[in-house]
N, C-alpha and C positions, 0 to 999 in steps of 0.2 A: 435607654441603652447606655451604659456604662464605655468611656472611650479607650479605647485602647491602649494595652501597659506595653510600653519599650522594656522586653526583661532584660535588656544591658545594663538598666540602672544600677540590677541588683551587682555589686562586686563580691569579693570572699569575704571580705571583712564590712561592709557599710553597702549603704544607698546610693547612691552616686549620680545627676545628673544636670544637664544643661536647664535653669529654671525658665520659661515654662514649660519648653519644648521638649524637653524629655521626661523630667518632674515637674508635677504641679499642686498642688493645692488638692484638685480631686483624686490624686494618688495618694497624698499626704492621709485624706481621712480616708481611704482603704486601707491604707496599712494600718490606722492605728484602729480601728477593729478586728483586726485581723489578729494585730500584734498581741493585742488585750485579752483576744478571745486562747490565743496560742498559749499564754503564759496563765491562764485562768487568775488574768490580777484582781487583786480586788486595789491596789494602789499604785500609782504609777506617780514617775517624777518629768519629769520634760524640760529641759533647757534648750536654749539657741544662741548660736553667735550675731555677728552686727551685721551679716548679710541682707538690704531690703526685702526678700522676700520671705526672711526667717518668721516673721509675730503672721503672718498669712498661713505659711506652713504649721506652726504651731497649734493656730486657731483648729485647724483643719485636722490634722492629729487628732485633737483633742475633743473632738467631735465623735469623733470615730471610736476612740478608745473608752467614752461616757457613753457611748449607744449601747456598748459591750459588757458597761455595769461596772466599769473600772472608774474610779475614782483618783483626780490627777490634779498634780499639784505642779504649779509651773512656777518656777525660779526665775523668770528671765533671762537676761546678758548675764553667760557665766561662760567660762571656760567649759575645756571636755571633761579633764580631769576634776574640776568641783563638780561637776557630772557625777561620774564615780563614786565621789566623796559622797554628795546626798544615798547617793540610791544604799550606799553599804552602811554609812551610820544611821541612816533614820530607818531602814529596816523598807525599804520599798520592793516590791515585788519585781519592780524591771524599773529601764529610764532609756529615755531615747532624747539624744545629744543633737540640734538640726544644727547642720555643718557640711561644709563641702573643705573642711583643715583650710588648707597649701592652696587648694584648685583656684585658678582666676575668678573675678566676680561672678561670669554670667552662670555661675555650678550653686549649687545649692545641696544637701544630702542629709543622711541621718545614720547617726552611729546607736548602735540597741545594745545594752545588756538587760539580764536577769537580776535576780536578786543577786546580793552580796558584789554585785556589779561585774558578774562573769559577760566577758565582751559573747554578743552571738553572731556567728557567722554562717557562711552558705549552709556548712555542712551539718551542723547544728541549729538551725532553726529558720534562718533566715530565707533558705531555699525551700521551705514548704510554704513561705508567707509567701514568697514570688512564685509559685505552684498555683495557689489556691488565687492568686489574682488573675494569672494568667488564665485560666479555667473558669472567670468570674462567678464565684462562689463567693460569695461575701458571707461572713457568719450572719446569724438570724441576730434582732437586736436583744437585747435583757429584758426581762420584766421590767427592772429599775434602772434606770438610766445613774451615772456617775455623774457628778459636781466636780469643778474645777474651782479650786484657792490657789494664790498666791502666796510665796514664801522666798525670801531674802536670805541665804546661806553664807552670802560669801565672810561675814564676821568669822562663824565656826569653821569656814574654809580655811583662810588664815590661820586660824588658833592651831587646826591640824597640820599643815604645813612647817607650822614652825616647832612641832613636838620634835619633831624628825633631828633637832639639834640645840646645841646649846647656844642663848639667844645673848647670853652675858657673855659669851667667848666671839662675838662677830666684832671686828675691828670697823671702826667707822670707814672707812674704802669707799674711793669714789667711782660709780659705776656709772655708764652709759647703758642704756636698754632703750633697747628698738621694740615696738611692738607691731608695729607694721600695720597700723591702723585695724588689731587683731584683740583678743580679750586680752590678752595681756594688759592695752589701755586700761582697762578694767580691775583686773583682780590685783595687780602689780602694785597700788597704792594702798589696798588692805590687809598686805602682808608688810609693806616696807615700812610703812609705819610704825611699825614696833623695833626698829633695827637701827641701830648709830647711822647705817650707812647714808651717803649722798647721792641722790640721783641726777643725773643727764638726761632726760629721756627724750625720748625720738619717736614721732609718730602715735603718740596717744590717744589720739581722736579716734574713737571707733568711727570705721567708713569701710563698709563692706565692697565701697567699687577699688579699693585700694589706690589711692591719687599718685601715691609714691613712691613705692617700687610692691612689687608680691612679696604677700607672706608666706612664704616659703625660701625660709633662711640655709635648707642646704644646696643652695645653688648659691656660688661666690660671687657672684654678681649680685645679688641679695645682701650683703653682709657690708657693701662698698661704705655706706652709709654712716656703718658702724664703727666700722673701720676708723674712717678720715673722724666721727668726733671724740673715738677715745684718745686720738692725737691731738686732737685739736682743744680739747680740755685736758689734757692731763687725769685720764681717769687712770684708776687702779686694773681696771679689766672693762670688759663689755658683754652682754651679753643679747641674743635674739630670738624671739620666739615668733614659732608660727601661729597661723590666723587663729586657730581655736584654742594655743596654748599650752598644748598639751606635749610640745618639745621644745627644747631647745639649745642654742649655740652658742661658745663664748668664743670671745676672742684675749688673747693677751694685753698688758701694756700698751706694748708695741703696734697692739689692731693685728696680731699675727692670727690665723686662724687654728682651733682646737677641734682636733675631731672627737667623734663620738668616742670613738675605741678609748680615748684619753681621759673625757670624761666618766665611761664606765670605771676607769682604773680610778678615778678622785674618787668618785662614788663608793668604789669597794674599799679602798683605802680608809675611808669614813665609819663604812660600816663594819667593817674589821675592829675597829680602835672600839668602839662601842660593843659589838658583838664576837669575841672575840674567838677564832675556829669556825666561823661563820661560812656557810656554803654561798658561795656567790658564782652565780650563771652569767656565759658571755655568749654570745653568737658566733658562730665558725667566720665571720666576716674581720670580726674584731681582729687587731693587732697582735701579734704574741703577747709583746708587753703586758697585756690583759691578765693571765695567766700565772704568768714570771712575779707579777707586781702582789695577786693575792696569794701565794704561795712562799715569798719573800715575809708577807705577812700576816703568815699565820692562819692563812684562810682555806678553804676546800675549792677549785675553780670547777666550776662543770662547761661543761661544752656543748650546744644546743644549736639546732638548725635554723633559721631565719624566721619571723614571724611569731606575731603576740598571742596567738592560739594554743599553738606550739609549747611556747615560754612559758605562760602562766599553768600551763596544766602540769610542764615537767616542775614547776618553783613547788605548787601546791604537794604533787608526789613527794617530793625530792624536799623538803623544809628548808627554799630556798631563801634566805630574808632579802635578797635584790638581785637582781639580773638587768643586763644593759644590751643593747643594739647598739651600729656603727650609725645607722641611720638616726639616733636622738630620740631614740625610745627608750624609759627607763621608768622597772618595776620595782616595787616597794610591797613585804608579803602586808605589812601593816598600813596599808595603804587599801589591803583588799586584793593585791598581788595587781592591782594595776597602775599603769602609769603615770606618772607625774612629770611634767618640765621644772616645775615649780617647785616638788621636793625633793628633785637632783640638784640644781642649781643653788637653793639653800645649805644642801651639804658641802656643794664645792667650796662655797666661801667660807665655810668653816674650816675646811683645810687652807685654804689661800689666810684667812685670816692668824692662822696656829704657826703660821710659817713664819720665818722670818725676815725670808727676803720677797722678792716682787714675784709677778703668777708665772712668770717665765721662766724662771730658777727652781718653781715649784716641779715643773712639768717637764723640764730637764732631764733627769735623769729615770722619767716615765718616758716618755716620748724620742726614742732613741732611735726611730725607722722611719723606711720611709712609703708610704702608700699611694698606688694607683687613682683612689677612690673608683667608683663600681663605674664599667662601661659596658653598654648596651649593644648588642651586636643580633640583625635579624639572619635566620639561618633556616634552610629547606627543611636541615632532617636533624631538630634535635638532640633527638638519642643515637645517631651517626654519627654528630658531630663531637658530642661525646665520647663513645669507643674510641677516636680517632683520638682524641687528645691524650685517653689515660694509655692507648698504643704508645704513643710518642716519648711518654716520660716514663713509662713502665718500670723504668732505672729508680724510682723516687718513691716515697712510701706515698699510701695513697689510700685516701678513705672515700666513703660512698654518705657518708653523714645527711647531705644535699647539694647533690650535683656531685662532683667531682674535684675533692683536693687532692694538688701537688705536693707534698712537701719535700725540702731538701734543709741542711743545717743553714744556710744562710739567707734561701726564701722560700716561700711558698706560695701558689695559688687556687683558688677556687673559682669554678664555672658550672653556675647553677641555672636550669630553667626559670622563668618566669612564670607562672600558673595561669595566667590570661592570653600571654602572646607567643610566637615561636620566637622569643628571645634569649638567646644566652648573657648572662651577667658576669665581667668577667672584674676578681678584683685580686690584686697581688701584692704583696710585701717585700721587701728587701734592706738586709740590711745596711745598704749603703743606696743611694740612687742611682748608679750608675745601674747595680744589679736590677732594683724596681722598673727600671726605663726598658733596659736590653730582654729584659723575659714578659714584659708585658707588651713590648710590639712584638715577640716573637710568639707570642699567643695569640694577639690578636691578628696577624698573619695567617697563622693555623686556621683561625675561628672563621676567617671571613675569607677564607681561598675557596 
């Protein structure tokens, strides 16, 4: 008798669960027959982060997916994003990333793509693999069972990462990086190595129980760390990634924090200079700044609704060569149109590097507003709550993009469902604080009356 699958594991985008007690090991090689049988692979790639239950879970995958006739090739301690890398340069049929990101130790999880490293989610495949477990239907096994080898990527990881710019134009800059006892420890030494620059580093020990604060750098209480030693050495900037590495966060000089929306704007700035007319996609969350900044330079901005499913399908339609989230997600089409923490952060410094004064002066006259960041608010009824609000501001142009933008000339806001919970997500802009402050407790008054 096969035990019982908690289908909450499954999320839209990944696997998701408390290790043992919700994910285990005998889940682990469920899926990856399942997975193997779904994608008819004949190769698969598999990595994992420093989680202690990751080389158990991987075992057990990989079981599953050689019963099914696939044959799998396991990387080790890699990031999510060299994840990506293998499954789309070496031509592998799918790859599953074992990771719970951001989530505190006791989670455990697994990120899936296809070939060419297309992310899969509920609505495209991963809901028929949580179907057919739920249902215990396990596929029948192969005639020939798959073999598992090992293979060491992160050298041509590096090498790719660092295509993305020019490696003679990087000023020697002394930087702090936190990894948060995340892969970054990891992969962060086989790229830096080829680079003038000086490292700080903080936390490089992989330790999946996290001894020292969570890897999950967009909470500012996360970043404290980072903060106090780019003051405390006099670095050039800083920067933080979370536990699989596949985002991440700088900070200024000063240890000031930089949001995404800003980084998307270095990013496209980047890619403008090299690409030049270049379509660059931003997420209705982002800043205006976003927009203003590639259009100032020569670039095409597109506007797209939250979420990397989304993103990567309008980039590939649309020949978009990058697209960026507020939340620290960022696409690259030559990357395979998926994300990198690793080859945004490479770009940045090339701009901070070309500059000529410090990262604060760089971002100056990018970062000209001011932002709510996203607040969470639970609510009875939704799509009532909704009516109600574009009732209220009916006065204000107003799109239906996702969820509900406000706009007026000196702010705007968006209020979007959540796809799992009855939460509204409320985030607002203005160009002054005063205005950010007075319409985002005036919204969230509305939200939660």
């Amino acid at each position: 008798m096969q035990a019982p699958l908690d289908p909450t594991i499954f999320k839209s985008y990944d696997v998701r669960g408390i290790y043992p007690s919700e994910f285990n090991d005998e889940v682990a090689h469920r899926i990856g027959r399942c997975f193997a049988t779904f994608l008819a692979a004949k190769r698969i790639v598999i990595g994992r982060d420093m989680r202690p239950s990751g080389v158990a879970l991987m075992q057990a995958f990989a079981q599953g997916a050689t019963e099914a006739g696939a044959d799998v090739t396991d990387i080790g301690l890699v990031s999510t994003d060299a994840l990506y890398f293998a499954v789309g340069k070496y031509g592998y049929d799918g790859g599953v990333m074992i990771t719970a990101s951001h989530n505190p130790a006791q989670y455990n999880g697994m990120k899936f793509t296809r070939s060419q490293a297309q992310a899969i989610s509920l609505s495209d495949g991963l809901g028929a693999i949580r179907d057919q477990l739920i249902a215990g239907e396990l596929p029948p096994k192969a005639a020939r069972a798959g073999k598992v080898e090992s293979r060491n990527i992160l050298d041509e990881f590096a090498a790719h990462c660092l295509s993305f710019i020019d490696v003679a134009r990087i000023r020697p800059l002394k930087i702090a990086i936190d990894a948060g006892n995340g892969m970054a420890g990891e992969t962060v030494p086989y790229v830096f190595r080829h680079l003038p620059c000086h490292i700080v580093p903080l936390y490089f020990e992989l330790d999946g129980r996290f001894p020292n604060h969570p890897a999950s750098p967009i909470e500012p209480e996360n970043m404290l760390d980072l903060q106090a030693a780019v003051r405390r050495h006099g670095c050039d900037l800083g920067v933080a990634f979370d536990g699989d590495a596949d985002r991440m966060f700088i900070v200024d000089e000063h240890g000031a924090l930089i949001d995404g929306s800003t980084v998307t704007a270095l990013v496209a700035l980047a890619t403008i200079k090299k690409h030049p007319g270049a379509r660059i996609l931003y997420n209705l969350i982002c800043s205006r700044s976003v927009p203003e900044l590639v259009e100032r330079s020569g670039g095409i901005p597109i506007r797209s609704q939250v979420g990397h499913s989304i993103i990567k399908r309008i980039m590939r339609e649309r020949d978009v060569i990058f697209g960026g989230e507020h939340s620290g997600h960022f696409y690259f089409k030559d990357n395979w149109y998926a994300d990198s923490g690793m080859i945004a952060f490479l770009q940045c410094l090339e701009v901070f590097s070309e500059a000529d004064g410090p990262v604060s002066e760089v971002i100056a006259p990018i970062d000209t507003r001011f932002r709510s960041g996203e607040i969470n608010s639970h609510v009875a009824d939704v799509d009532a709550k909704l009516a109600t609000i574009e009732q209220d501001y009916r006065d204000a142009r107003i799109d239906k993009l996702d969820g509900v933008t406000i706009s007026y000339p000196d702010w705007w806001m968006n209020v979007r469902p959540s796809n799992t919970e009855p939460l509204l997500r409320l985030n607002v802009e203005g160009d002054t604080r005063q205005l950010m402050e007075r319409h985002r407790d005036e919204a969230l008054a509305l939200i939660r009356a």
